[in-house]
C-alpha positions in Angstrom: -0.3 24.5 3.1 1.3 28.0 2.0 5.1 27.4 1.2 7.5 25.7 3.2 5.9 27.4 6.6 4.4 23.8 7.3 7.7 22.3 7.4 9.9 24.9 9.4 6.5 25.0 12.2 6.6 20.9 12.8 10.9 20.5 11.9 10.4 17.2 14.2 7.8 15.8 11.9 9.8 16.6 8.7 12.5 14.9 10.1 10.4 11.9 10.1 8.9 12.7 7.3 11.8 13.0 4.9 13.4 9.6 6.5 10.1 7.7 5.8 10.1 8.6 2.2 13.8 7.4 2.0 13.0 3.6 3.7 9.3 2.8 1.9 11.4 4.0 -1.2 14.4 1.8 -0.1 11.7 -1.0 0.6 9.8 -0.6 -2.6 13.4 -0.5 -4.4 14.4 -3.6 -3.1 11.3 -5.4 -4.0 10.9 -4.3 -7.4 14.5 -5.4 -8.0 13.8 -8.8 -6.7 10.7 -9.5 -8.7 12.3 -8.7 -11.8 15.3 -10.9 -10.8 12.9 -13.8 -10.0 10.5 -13.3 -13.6 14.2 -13.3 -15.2 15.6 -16.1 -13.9 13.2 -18.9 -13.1 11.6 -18.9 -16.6 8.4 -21.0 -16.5 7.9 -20.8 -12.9 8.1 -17.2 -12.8 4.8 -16.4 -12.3 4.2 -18.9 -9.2 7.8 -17.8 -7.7 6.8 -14.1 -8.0 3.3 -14.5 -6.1 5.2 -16.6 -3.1 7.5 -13.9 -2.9 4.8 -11.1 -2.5 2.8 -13.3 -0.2 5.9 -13.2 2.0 6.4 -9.5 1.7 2.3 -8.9 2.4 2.1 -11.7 5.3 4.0 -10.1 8.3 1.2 -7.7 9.4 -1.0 -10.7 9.3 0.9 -13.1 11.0 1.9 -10.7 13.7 -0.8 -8.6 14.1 -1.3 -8.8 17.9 2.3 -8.6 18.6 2.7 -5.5 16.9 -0.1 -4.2 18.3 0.9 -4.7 21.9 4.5 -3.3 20.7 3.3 -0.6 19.4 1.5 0.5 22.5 4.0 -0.5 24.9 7.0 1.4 23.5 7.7 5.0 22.3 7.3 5.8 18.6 11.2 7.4 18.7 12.6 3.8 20.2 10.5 1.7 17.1 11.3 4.0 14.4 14.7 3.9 15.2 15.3 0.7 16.0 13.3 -0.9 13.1 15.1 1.3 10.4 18.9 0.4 11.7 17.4 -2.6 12.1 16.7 -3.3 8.7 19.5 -1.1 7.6 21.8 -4.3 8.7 19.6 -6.8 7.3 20.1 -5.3 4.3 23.4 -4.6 4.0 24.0 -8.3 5.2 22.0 -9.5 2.2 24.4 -7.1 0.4 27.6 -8.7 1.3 26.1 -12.4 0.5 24.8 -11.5 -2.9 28.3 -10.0 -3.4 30.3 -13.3 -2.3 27.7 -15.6 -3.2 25.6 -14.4 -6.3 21.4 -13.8 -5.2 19.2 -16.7 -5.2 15.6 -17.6 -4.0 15.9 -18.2 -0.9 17.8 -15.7 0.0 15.5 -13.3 -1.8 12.7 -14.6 0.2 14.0 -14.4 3.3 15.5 -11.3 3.2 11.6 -9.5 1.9 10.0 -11.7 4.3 12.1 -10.1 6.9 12.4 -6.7 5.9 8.2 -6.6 5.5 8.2 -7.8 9.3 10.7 -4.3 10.0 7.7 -2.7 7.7 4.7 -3.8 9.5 5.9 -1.8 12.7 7.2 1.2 11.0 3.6 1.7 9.5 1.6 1.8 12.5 4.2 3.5 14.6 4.0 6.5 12.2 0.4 6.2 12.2 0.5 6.8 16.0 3.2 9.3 15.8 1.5 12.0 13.8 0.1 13.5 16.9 3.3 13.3 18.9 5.2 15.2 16.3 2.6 18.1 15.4 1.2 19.2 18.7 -1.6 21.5 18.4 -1.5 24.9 18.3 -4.4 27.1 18.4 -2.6 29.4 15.7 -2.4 26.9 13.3 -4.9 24.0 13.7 -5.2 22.8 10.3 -1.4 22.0 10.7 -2.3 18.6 11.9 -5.3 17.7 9.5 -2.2 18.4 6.8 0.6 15.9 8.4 -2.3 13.7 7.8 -2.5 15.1 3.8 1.2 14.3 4.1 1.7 10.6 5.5 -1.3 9.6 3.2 0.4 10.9 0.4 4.0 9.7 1.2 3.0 6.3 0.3 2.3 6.5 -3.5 5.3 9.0 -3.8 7.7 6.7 -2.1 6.2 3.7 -4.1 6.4 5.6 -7.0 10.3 6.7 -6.9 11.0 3.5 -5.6 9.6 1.6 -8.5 11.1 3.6 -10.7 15.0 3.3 -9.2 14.4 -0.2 -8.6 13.8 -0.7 -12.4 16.3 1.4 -13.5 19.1 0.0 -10.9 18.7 -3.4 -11.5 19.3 -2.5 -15.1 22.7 -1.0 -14.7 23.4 -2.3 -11.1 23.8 -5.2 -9.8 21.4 -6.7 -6.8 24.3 -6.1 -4.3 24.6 -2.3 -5.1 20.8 -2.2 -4.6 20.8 -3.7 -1.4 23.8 -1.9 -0.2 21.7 1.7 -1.5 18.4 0.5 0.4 20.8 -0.4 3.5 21.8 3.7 3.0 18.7 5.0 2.8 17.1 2.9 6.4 20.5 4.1 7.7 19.8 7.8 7.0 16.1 7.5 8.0 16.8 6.3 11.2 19.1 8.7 11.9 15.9 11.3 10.9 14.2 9.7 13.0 17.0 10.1 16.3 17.2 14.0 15.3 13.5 14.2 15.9 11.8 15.3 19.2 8.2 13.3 20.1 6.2 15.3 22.1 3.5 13.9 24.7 0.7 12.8 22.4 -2.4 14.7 22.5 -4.6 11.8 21.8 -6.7 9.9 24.9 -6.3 6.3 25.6 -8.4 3.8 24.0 -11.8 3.4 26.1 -12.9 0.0 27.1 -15.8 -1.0 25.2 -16.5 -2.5 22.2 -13.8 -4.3 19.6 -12.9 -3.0 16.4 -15.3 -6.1 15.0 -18.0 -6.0 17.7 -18.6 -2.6 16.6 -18.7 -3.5 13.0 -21.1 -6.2 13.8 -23.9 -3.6 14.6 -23.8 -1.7 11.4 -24.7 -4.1 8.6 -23.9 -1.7 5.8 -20.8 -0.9 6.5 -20.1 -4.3 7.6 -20.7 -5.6 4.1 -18.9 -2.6 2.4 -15.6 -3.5 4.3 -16.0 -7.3 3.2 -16.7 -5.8 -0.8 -13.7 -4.0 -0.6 -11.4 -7.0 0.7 -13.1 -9.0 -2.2 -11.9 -5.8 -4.6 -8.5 -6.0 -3.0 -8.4 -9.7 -4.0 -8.7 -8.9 -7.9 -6.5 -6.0 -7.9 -3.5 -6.4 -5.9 -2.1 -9.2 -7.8 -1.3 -6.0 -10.7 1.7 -6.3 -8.6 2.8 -10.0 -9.8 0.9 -9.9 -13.5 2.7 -6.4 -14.1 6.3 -7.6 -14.4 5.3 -10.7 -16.0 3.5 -8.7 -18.3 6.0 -7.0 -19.1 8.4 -9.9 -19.4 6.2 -12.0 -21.7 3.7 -10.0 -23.3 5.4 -6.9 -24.2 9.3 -8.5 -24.2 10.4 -5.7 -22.5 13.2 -4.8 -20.2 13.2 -3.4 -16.1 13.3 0.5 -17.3 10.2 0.1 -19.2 8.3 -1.9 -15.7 9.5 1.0 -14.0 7.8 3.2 -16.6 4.4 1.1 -16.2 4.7 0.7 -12.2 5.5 4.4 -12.1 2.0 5.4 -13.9 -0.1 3.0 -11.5 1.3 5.2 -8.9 1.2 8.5 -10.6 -2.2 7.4 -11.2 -3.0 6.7 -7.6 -1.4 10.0 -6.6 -3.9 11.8 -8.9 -6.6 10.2 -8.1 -6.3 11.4 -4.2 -5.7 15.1 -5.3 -8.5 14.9 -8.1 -11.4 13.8 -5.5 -11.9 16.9 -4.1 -13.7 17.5 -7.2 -15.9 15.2 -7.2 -19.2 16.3 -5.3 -19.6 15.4 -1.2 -23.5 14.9 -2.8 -22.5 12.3 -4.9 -23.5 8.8 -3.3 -20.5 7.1 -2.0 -21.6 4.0 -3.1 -22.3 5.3 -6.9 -18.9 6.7 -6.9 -17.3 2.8 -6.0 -19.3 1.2 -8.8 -19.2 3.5 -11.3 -14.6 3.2 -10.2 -15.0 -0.2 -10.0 -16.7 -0.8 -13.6 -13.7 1.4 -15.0 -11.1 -0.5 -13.2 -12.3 -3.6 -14.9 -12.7 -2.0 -18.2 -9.1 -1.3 -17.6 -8.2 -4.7 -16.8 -9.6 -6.5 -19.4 -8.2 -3.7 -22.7 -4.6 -5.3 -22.1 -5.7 -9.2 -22.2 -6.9 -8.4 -25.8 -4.1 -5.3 -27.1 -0.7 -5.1 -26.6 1.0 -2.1 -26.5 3.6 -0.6 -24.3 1.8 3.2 -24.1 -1.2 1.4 -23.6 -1.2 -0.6 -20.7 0.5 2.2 -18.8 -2.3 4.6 -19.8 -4.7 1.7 -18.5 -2.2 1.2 -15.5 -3.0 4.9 -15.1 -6.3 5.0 -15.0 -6.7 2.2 -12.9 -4.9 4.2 -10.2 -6.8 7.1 -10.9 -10.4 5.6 -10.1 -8.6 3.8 -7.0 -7.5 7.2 -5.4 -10.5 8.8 -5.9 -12.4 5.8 -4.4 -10.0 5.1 -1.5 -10.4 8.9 -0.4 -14.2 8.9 -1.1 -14.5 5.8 1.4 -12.3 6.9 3.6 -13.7 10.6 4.3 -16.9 8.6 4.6 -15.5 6.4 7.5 -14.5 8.8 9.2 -18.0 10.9 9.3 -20.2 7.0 10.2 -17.6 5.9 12.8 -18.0 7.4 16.2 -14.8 9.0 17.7 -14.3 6.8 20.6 -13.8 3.7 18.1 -12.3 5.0 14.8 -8.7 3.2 16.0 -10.0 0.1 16.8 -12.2 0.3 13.3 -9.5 1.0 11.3 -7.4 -1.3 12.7 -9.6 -4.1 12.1 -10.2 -2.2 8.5 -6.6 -2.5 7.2 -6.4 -6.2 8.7 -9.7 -7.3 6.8 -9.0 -5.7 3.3 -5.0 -6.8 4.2 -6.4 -10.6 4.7 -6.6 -10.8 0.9 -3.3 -9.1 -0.8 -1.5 -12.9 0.2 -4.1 -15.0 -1.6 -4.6 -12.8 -4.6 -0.8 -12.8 -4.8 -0.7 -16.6 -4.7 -3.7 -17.6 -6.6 -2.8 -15.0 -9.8 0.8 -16.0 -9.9 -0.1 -19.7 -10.1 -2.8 -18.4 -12.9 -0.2 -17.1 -15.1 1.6 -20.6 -15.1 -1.6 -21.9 -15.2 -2.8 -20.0 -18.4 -1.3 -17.3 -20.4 -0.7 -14.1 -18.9 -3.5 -11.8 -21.2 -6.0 -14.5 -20.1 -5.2 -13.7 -16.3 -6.0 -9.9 -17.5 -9.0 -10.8 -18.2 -10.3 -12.7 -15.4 -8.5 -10.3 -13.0 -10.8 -7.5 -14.8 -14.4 -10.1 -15.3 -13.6 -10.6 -11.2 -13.9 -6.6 -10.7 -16.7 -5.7 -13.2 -18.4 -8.8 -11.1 -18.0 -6.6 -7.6 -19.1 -3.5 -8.9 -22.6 -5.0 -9.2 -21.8 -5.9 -5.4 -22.1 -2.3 -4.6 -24.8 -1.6 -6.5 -26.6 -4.5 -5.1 -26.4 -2.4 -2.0 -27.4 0.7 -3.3 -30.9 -0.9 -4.1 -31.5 -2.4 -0.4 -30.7 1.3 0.9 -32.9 2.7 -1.5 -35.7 0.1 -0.2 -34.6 0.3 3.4 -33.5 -3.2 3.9 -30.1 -1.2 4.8 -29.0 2.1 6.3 -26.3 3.6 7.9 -28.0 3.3 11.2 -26.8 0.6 14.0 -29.1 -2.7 15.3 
Protein backbone atom coordinates (compact mmCIF):
# COMPACT_ATOMS: atom_id res chain seq x y z
CA UNK A 1 0.00 0.00 0.00
CA UNK A 2 2.11 2.99 -1.43
CA UNK A 3 0.98 6.26 0.40
CA UNK A 4 -2.31 7.42 0.95
CA UNK A 5 -3.43 6.23 -2.84
CA UNK A 6 -5.33 3.27 -1.08
CA UNK A 7 -7.42 5.58 0.79
CA UNK A 8 -8.33 8.42 -1.79
CA UNK A 9 -9.18 4.97 -4.45
CA UNK A 10 -11.81 3.26 -1.86
CA UNK A 11 -13.03 7.00 0.06
CA UNK A 12 -16.29 4.92 0.92
CA UNK A 13 -14.38 2.29 2.79
CA UNK A 14 -12.17 4.87 4.69
CA UNK A 15 -15.21 6.45 5.69
CA UNK A 16 -16.05 3.25 7.43
CA UNK A 17 -12.95 2.63 8.23
CA UNK A 18 -12.03 5.70 10.19
CA UNK A 19 -15.69 5.51 12.10
CA UNK A 20 -14.92 1.83 13.08
CA UNK A 21 -11.71 2.76 14.75
CA UNK A 22 -13.51 5.51 16.69
CA UNK A 23 -16.54 3.02 18.19
CA UNK A 24 -14.28 -0.36 18.96
CA UNK A 25 -12.04 2.48 20.61
CA UNK A 26 -15.17 4.02 22.23
CA UNK A 27 -16.17 0.31 23.21
CA UNK A 28 -12.87 -0.73 24.52
CA UNK A 29 -12.79 2.73 26.40
CA UNK A 30 -15.77 2.15 28.11
CA UNK A 31 -14.92 -1.23 29.26
CA UNK A 32 -11.61 -0.65 30.45
CA UNK A 33 -13.11 2.22 32.59
CA UNK A 34 -15.61 -0.07 34.03
CA UNK A 35 -13.34 -2.82 35.10
CA UNK A 36 -11.11 -0.57 36.87
CA UNK A 37 -14.15 0.99 38.61
CA UNK A 38 -15.43 -2.45 39.57
CA UNK A 39 -11.56 -3.90 40.97
CA UNK A 40 -11.72 -0.35 42.92
CA UNK A 41 -14.69 -0.50 44.43
CA UNK A 42 -15.93 -3.91 45.37
CA UNK A 43 -12.66 -4.89 47.22
CA UNK A 44 -12.64 -8.64 47.92
CA UNK A 45 -15.12 -9.52 45.35
CA UNK A 46 -13.39 -7.83 42.69
CA UNK A 47 -12.09 -10.50 40.98
CA UNK A 48 -15.57 -12.54 40.68
CA UNK A 49 -17.41 -9.09 39.77
CA UNK A 50 -14.81 -8.38 37.08
CA UNK A 51 -15.23 -11.97 35.32
CA UNK A 52 -19.29 -11.53 35.40
CA UNK A 53 -18.91 -8.33 33.83
CA UNK A 54 -16.70 -9.63 30.93
CA UNK A 55 -18.86 -12.70 30.58
CA UNK A 56 -21.70 -10.19 29.82
CA UNK A 57 -19.63 -8.13 27.39
CA UNK A 58 -18.33 -11.68 25.52
CA UNK A 59 -21.91 -13.45 25.68
CA UNK A 60 -24.05 -11.48 23.13
CA UNK A 61 -22.53 -13.17 19.98
CA UNK A 62 -23.30 -16.41 21.66
CA UNK A 63 -26.53 -15.91 22.83
CA UNK A 64 -27.72 -14.38 19.62
CA UNK A 65 -25.80 -15.99 17.12
CA UNK A 66 -28.71 -17.05 14.76
CA UNK A 67 -30.47 -13.81 15.00
CA UNK A 68 -27.64 -11.90 13.99
CA UNK A 69 -26.96 -14.07 11.46
CA UNK A 70 -30.36 -13.95 9.76
CA UNK A 71 -30.04 -9.90 10.36
CA UNK A 72 -27.14 -9.72 8.91
CA UNK A 73 -28.25 -11.30 5.72
CA UNK A 74 -31.53 -9.81 5.46
CA UNK A 75 -30.56 -6.13 5.77
CA UNK A 76 -27.97 -3.73 4.03
CA UNK A 77 -24.64 -3.33 5.71
CA UNK A 78 -25.23 0.83 5.41
CA UNK A 79 -28.79 0.39 7.44
CA UNK A 80 -26.79 -1.94 10.46
CA UNK A 81 -23.92 0.14 10.68
CA UNK A 82 -25.75 3.02 11.06
CA UNK A 83 -28.35 2.09 13.07
CA UNK A 84 -26.28 0.08 15.56
CA UNK A 85 -23.69 2.99 16.11
CA UNK A 86 -26.58 5.80 16.84
CA UNK A 87 -27.97 3.12 18.46
CA UNK A 88 -25.44 2.72 21.03
CA UNK A 89 -24.48 6.30 20.76
CA UNK A 90 -27.84 6.88 22.96
CA UNK A 91 -27.31 4.04 25.17
CA UNK A 92 -24.39 5.51 26.02
CA UNK A 93 -25.08 8.85 26.50
CA UNK A 94 -28.15 7.59 28.59
CA UNK A 95 -25.76 5.72 30.89
CA UNK A 96 -24.04 9.12 30.91
CA UNK A 97 -26.77 11.21 32.28
CA UNK A 98 -27.58 8.46 35.08
CA UNK A 99 -24.05 8.17 36.29
CA UNK A 100 -24.16 11.96 36.42
CA UNK A 101 -27.44 12.20 38.57
CA UNK A 102 -27.08 8.99 40.23
CA UNK A 103 -23.28 8.10 40.74
CA UNK A 104 -22.18 4.44 38.62
CA UNK A 105 -23.01 1.27 40.18
CA UNK A 106 -22.97 -2.49 39.24
CA UNK A 107 -25.81 -2.89 37.79
CA UNK A 108 -25.93 -0.28 35.84
CA UNK A 109 -22.30 -1.11 34.65
CA UNK A 110 -23.58 -4.42 33.72
CA UNK A 111 -26.28 -3.66 31.80
CA UNK A 112 -25.05 -0.95 30.04
CA UNK A 113 -21.67 -3.45 28.57
CA UNK A 114 -24.14 -6.17 28.25
CA UNK A 115 -26.00 -4.00 25.94
CA UNK A 116 -23.49 -2.19 24.17
CA UNK A 117 -21.57 -5.84 23.33
CA UNK A 118 -25.13 -6.85 21.82
CA UNK A 119 -24.72 -3.32 19.36
CA UNK A 120 -21.01 -4.92 18.98
CA UNK A 121 -21.84 -8.32 17.87
CA UNK A 122 -23.69 -6.93 14.65
CA UNK A 123 -21.30 -4.26 13.88
CA UNK A 124 -18.48 -7.00 13.60
CA UNK A 125 -19.95 -9.24 11.09
CA UNK A 126 -21.67 -6.53 9.17
CA UNK A 127 -18.18 -5.11 8.44
CA UNK A 128 -16.93 -8.40 7.77
CA UNK A 129 -19.58 -8.61 5.00
CA UNK A 130 -19.07 -5.13 3.98
CA UNK A 131 -15.56 -5.20 2.82
CA UNK A 132 -16.51 -6.26 -0.66
CA UNK A 133 -19.35 -3.73 -1.00
CA UNK A 134 -17.06 -0.83 -0.25
CA UNK A 135 -13.87 -1.84 -2.42
CA UNK A 136 -15.25 -3.16 -5.74
CA UNK A 137 -12.78 -4.62 -7.87
CA UNK A 138 -10.91 -3.15 -10.25
CA UNK A 139 -8.76 -4.82 -12.65
CA UNK A 140 -6.08 -1.81 -12.14
CA UNK A 141 -5.67 -2.39 -8.74
CA UNK A 142 -6.62 -5.84 -7.46
CA UNK A 143 -4.58 -6.16 -4.50
CA UNK A 144 -6.70 -3.10 -3.25
CA UNK A 145 -9.08 -5.60 -1.73
CA UNK A 146 -6.66 -8.27 -0.25
CA UNK A 147 -5.40 -4.87 1.68
CA UNK A 148 -9.03 -3.64 3.16
CA UNK A 149 -8.67 -7.03 4.47
CA UNK A 150 -4.73 -6.05 5.88
CA UNK A 151 -6.75 -3.16 7.16
CA UNK A 152 -10.00 -4.47 9.13
CA UNK A 153 -7.65 -7.24 10.62
CA UNK A 154 -5.46 -4.73 11.87
CA UNK A 155 -8.10 -2.15 13.10
CA UNK A 156 -8.89 -4.37 15.94
CA UNK A 157 -5.58 -4.35 17.99
CA UNK A 158 -5.15 -0.61 17.12
CA UNK A 159 -8.54 0.40 18.33
CA UNK A 160 -8.13 -1.92 21.40
CA UNK A 161 -4.95 -0.54 21.95
CA UNK A 162 -5.90 3.41 21.97
CA UNK A 163 -8.87 2.47 23.67
CA UNK A 164 -7.08 0.84 26.54
CA UNK A 165 -4.99 3.36 26.86
CA UNK A 166 -7.66 6.43 27.12
CA UNK A 167 -9.81 4.36 29.10
CA UNK A 168 -6.95 4.18 31.69
CA UNK A 169 -5.96 7.45 31.52
CA UNK A 170 -9.72 8.98 31.55
CA UNK A 171 -10.88 7.27 34.33
CA UNK A 172 -7.86 8.70 36.13
CA UNK A 173 -8.67 12.34 35.54
CA UNK A 174 -12.31 11.94 34.45
CA UNK A 175 -15.04 10.86 35.79
CA UNK A 176 -17.21 7.68 34.49
CA UNK A 177 -19.87 10.15 33.10
CA UNK A 178 -17.35 12.10 30.94
CA UNK A 179 -16.24 8.72 29.56
CA UNK A 180 -19.48 7.61 28.62
CA UNK A 181 -20.50 10.91 27.31
CA UNK A 182 -16.93 10.71 25.00
CA UNK A 183 -17.75 7.03 23.92
CA UNK A 184 -21.46 8.35 23.15
CA UNK A 185 -19.22 11.00 20.67
CA UNK A 186 -17.28 8.86 19.11
CA UNK A 187 -20.48 6.01 17.96
CA UNK A 188 -22.07 9.34 17.09
CA UNK A 189 -19.40 10.41 14.66
CA UNK A 190 -18.95 6.78 13.34
CA UNK A 191 -22.24 6.47 12.34
CA UNK A 192 -22.32 9.44 10.75
CA UNK A 193 -19.05 7.85 8.66
CA UNK A 194 -20.86 5.26 8.07
CA UNK A 195 -24.15 7.59 6.38
CA UNK A 196 -21.43 9.50 4.19
CA UNK A 197 -20.34 6.21 2.75
CA UNK A 198 -21.67 4.60 -0.52
CA UNK A 199 -22.10 0.44 -0.50
CA UNK A 200 -21.78 -0.79 -3.79
CA UNK A 201 -23.51 -4.19 -5.00
CA UNK A 202 -21.32 -6.76 -3.40
CA UNK A 203 -19.23 -8.82 -5.65
CA UNK A 204 -19.40 -11.84 -3.62
CA UNK A 205 -22.03 -15.01 -4.72
CA UNK A 206 -24.57 -16.25 -2.41
CA UNK A 207 -23.93 -19.00 -0.03
CA UNK A 208 -24.47 -22.51 -1.93
CA UNK A 209 -26.63 -25.05 -0.37
CA UNK A 210 -24.69 -27.84 0.87
CA UNK A 211 -22.98 -28.67 3.70
CA UNK A 212 -22.96 -26.62 7.33
CA UNK A 213 -20.14 -24.77 8.62
CA UNK A 214 -19.89 -28.05 11.22
CA UNK A 215 -20.82 -30.85 8.79
CA UNK A 216 -17.98 -29.74 6.88
CA UNK A 217 -15.65 -29.73 9.70
CA UNK A 218 -16.89 -33.10 10.65
CA UNK A 219 -15.05 -34.61 7.51
CA UNK A 220 -11.61 -33.25 8.21
CA UNK A 221 -10.47 -34.69 11.48
CA UNK A 222 -7.33 -32.61 11.73
CA UNK A 223 -8.58 -29.58 11.38
CA UNK A 224 -11.47 -30.56 13.40
CA UNK A 225 -9.28 -31.13 16.40
CA UNK A 226 -7.06 -28.02 15.74
CA UNK A 227 -10.24 -25.70 15.97
CA UNK A 228 -11.26 -27.47 19.39
CA UNK A 229 -7.23 -26.92 20.68
CA UNK A 230 -7.47 -23.47 19.94
CA UNK A 231 -10.88 -22.86 21.90
CA UNK A 232 -9.10 -24.88 24.79
CA UNK A 233 -6.07 -22.14 24.27
CA UNK A 234 -8.67 -19.34 24.27
CA UNK A 235 -9.89 -20.65 27.56
CA UNK A 236 -6.43 -20.07 29.45
CA UNK A 237 -5.66 -16.88 27.81
CA UNK A 238 -8.56 -14.66 27.57
CA UNK A 239 -9.06 -14.30 31.20
CA UNK A 240 -5.52 -11.80 30.86
CA UNK A 241 -8.39 -9.56 30.51
CA UNK A 242 -9.79 -9.99 34.25
CA UNK A 243 -6.26 -11.14 36.05
CA UNK A 244 -4.64 -7.95 34.28
CA UNK A 245 -6.38 -5.18 36.27
CA UNK A 246 -6.45 -7.15 39.29
CA UNK A 247 -2.93 -7.58 38.79
CA UNK A 248 -2.37 -4.50 38.73
CA UNK A 249 -4.53 -3.58 41.66
CA UNK A 250 -3.11 -6.05 44.11
CA UNK A 251 0.06 -7.26 43.04
CA UNK A 252 1.80 -4.28 41.80
CA UNK A 253 -0.52 -1.49 43.87
CA UNK A 254 -0.68 0.49 41.00
CA UNK A 255 -3.05 2.98 39.56
CA UNK A 256 -5.36 3.09 35.91
CA UNK A 257 -2.46 4.93 33.88
CA UNK A 258 0.01 2.24 34.64
CA UNK A 259 -3.01 -0.80 33.36
CA UNK A 260 -3.25 1.22 30.46
CA UNK A 261 0.55 1.03 30.03
CA UNK A 262 0.42 -2.94 30.54
CA UNK A 263 -3.03 -3.44 28.38
CA UNK A 264 -1.41 -1.17 25.80
CA UNK A 265 1.87 -3.58 25.36
CA UNK A 266 -0.53 -6.82 25.12
CA UNK A 267 -1.86 -5.05 22.17
CA UNK A 268 1.26 -3.48 20.75
CA UNK A 269 2.40 -6.89 21.14
CA UNK A 270 -0.39 -8.46 19.18
CA UNK A 271 -0.03 -5.76 16.50
CA UNK A 272 3.64 -6.89 16.11
CA UNK A 273 3.18 -10.18 16.07
CA UNK A 274 0.75 -9.90 12.82
CA UNK A 275 3.33 -7.64 10.86
CA UNK A 276 6.40 -9.86 12.18
CA UNK A 277 4.90 -13.28 10.63
CA UNK A 278 5.70 -12.61 7.34
CA UNK A 279 8.99 -13.51 8.40
CA UNK A 280 8.62 -16.51 9.52
CA UNK A 281 8.99 -19.27 6.68
CA UNK A 282 5.55 -20.54 4.70
CA UNK A 283 7.94 -24.04 5.05
CA UNK A 284 7.77 -23.91 8.66
CA UNK A 285 5.00 -26.51 9.91
CA UNK A 286 2.03 -24.79 11.08
CA UNK A 287 1.63 -26.83 13.73
CA UNK A 288 5.50 -26.43 15.09
CA UNK A 289 4.92 -22.78 14.83
CA UNK A 290 1.66 -23.12 17.52
CA UNK A 291 3.61 -25.21 19.98
CA UNK A 292 6.66 -23.76 19.94
CA UNK A 293 4.04 -19.91 20.58
CA UNK A 294 2.15 -21.79 22.84
CA UNK A 295 5.23 -22.96 25.12
CA UNK A 296 6.35 -19.19 25.21
CA UNK A 297 3.04 -17.94 26.03
CA UNK A 298 3.11 -20.07 29.06
CA UNK A 299 6.53 -19.27 29.91
CA UNK A 300 5.14 -15.82 29.90
CA UNK A 301 2.37 -16.56 32.07
CA UNK A 302 3.92 -18.20 34.76
CA UNK A 303 7.38 -15.36 35.13
CA UNK A 304 4.73 -12.86 36.80
CA UNK A 305 3.18 -15.55 39.46
CA UNK A 306 6.75 -15.77 40.84
CA UNK A 307 8.42 -11.71 40.10
CA UNK A 308 6.84 -8.70 40.47
CA UNK A 309 7.73 -5.89 38.64
CA UNK A 310 5.93 -3.27 36.72
CA UNK A 311 8.47 -3.30 33.45
CA UNK A 312 8.26 -6.82 33.68
CA UNK A 313 4.96 -8.08 33.30
CA UNK A 314 4.39 -5.66 30.44
CA UNK A 315 7.45 -6.95 28.64
CA UNK A 316 5.78 -10.51 29.38
CA UNK A 317 2.39 -8.85 28.42
CA UNK A 318 4.35 -8.10 25.28
CA UNK A 319 5.46 -11.04 24.34
CA UNK A 320 2.56 -12.91 24.93
CA UNK A 321 0.95 -10.77 22.17
CA UNK A 322 3.65 -11.23 20.06
CA UNK A 323 3.63 -15.17 19.78
CA UNK A 324 -0.36 -14.75 19.60
CA UNK A 325 -0.12 -12.57 16.28
CA UNK A 326 2.21 -14.50 14.79
CA UNK A 327 0.18 -17.74 15.52
CA UNK A 328 -3.27 -16.27 14.79
CA UNK A 329 -1.97 -15.16 11.13
CA UNK A 330 -0.04 -18.48 10.66
CA UNK A 331 -3.47 -20.40 11.29
CA UNK A 332 -5.36 -18.29 9.65
CA UNK A 333 -3.42 -18.04 6.11
CA UNK A 334 -3.45 -21.79 6.63
CA UNK A 335 -7.40 -21.89 6.79
CA UNK A 336 -7.80 -20.21 4.11
CA UNK A 337 -5.46 -22.50 1.68
CA UNK A 338 -7.39 -26.22 3.41
CA UNK A 339 -10.93 -24.77 3.25
CA UNK A 340 -12.56 -24.95 -0.13
CA UNK A 341 -14.03 -21.61 -1.46
CA UNK A 342 -17.54 -22.55 -1.54
CA UNK A 343 -17.50 -23.02 2.41
CA UNK A 344 -14.86 -20.62 3.93
CA UNK A 345 -18.10 -18.36 5.32
CA UNK A 346 -19.84 -20.94 6.78
CA UNK A 347 -16.29 -22.29 8.38
CA UNK A 348 -15.35 -19.34 9.75
CA UNK A 349 -18.45 -18.64 11.12
CA UNK A 350 -18.69 -21.68 13.02
CA UNK A 351 -14.78 -20.89 13.71
CA UNK A 352 -15.24 -17.67 15.61
CA UNK A 353 -18.36 -19.20 17.44
CA UNK A 354 -16.40 -22.34 18.66
CA UNK A 355 -13.05 -20.59 19.89
CA UNK A 356 -15.83 -17.60 21.13
CA UNK A 357 -17.73 -20.49 23.26
CA UNK A 358 -14.86 -20.24 25.74
CA UNK A 359 -13.91 -16.32 26.30
CA UNK A 360 -17.39 -16.46 28.93
CA UNK A 361 -16.22 -19.44 31.00
CA UNK A 362 -12.54 -18.53 31.15
CA UNK A 363 -13.77 -15.11 32.25
CA UNK A 364 -15.91 -16.58 34.94
CA UNK A 365 -13.85 -19.43 36.19
CA UNK A 366 -10.40 -17.10 36.47
CA UNK A 367 -12.22 -14.29 38.23
CA UNK A 368 -13.71 -16.59 40.88
CA UNK A 369 -9.89 -18.11 40.97
CA UNK A 370 -8.50 -14.87 42.06
CA UNK A 371 -11.04 -14.70 45.05
CA UNK A 372 -10.43 -18.12 45.34
CA UNK A 373 -6.55 -17.99 45.70
CA UNK A 374 -4.17 -15.19 45.36
CA UNK A 375 -3.80 -13.51 42.13
CA UNK A 376 0.18 -14.73 41.22
CA UNK A 377 -1.15 -18.30 41.86
CA UNK A 378 -3.95 -17.76 39.10
CA UNK A 379 -0.69 -16.69 36.88
CA UNK A 380 0.50 -19.67 37.20
CA UNK A 381 -2.19 -22.01 36.54
CA UNK A 382 -3.32 -19.76 33.73
CA UNK A 383 0.36 -20.40 32.27
CA UNK A 384 0.69 -24.59 33.60
CA UNK A 385 -3.02 -24.69 31.51
CA UNK A 386 -1.07 -23.38 28.23
CA UNK A 387 2.27 -25.13 28.53
CA UNK A 388 -0.30 -28.26 28.98
CA UNK A 389 -1.90 -27.49 25.26
CA UNK A 390 1.08 -26.95 23.60
CA UNK A 391 1.82 -30.68 24.05
CA UNK A 392 -1.80 -30.92 22.43
CA UNK A 393 -0.45 -29.76 19.20
CA UNK A 394 2.43 -31.64 19.18
CA UNK A 395 0.50 -34.65 20.05
CA UNK A 396 -0.85 -33.99 16.63
CA UNK A 397 2.14 -33.48 14.87
CA UNK A 398 3.17 -37.18 15.70
CA UNK A 399 -0.13 -38.85 14.35
CA UNK A 400 0.48 -36.69 10.94
CA UNK A 401 3.91 -37.81 10.92
CA UNK A 402 2.56 -41.61 11.31
CA UNK A 403 -0.47 -40.96 9.13
CA UNK A 404 -3.09 -41.53 11.70
CA UNK A 405 -3.99 -37.81 10.46
CA UNK A 406 -3.82 -35.63 7.40
CA UNK A 407 -5.17 -32.80 5.88
CA UNK A 408 -7.21 -34.94 3.61
CA UNK A 409 -11.24 -35.39 4.18
CA UNK A 410 -13.12 -39.03 5.15
Amino acid sequence: MKGFDFFLRNSHFTWVWMGQILSQSGARMVQMAMVWWIVSHLGVDAGKWTGLFMVAVAIPPLLFSRFIGKCVDTFSSSRILVLTDSCTSVLLGCSSLIVKERDASLALLLATGFLVACCQSLIDPALNKSLYELIPKNDRYPEDQENGVALFATTQSLSNFGGAVLGAVTIGVMGMSQILLMACLFYFTASRFSKKAVFFSSTIDSPSKGDSGWEFLKRFGLLKKMVIGFGVVNFFTVPTLVILPLYTKKILGADSITLGALEGALWVGLFAGALGSRWVPESVDKLVIAGVCLLVLGITFCIPAFAVQSVLYGTMLFVSGLVLGVNNVKFLSLFQQVVPAEVKGRFFALLQYLIGASFPLGYFVFGWLCDLMSVRQTCLVQGMGVLLVSHYFWFLRRRISTGELSWESK
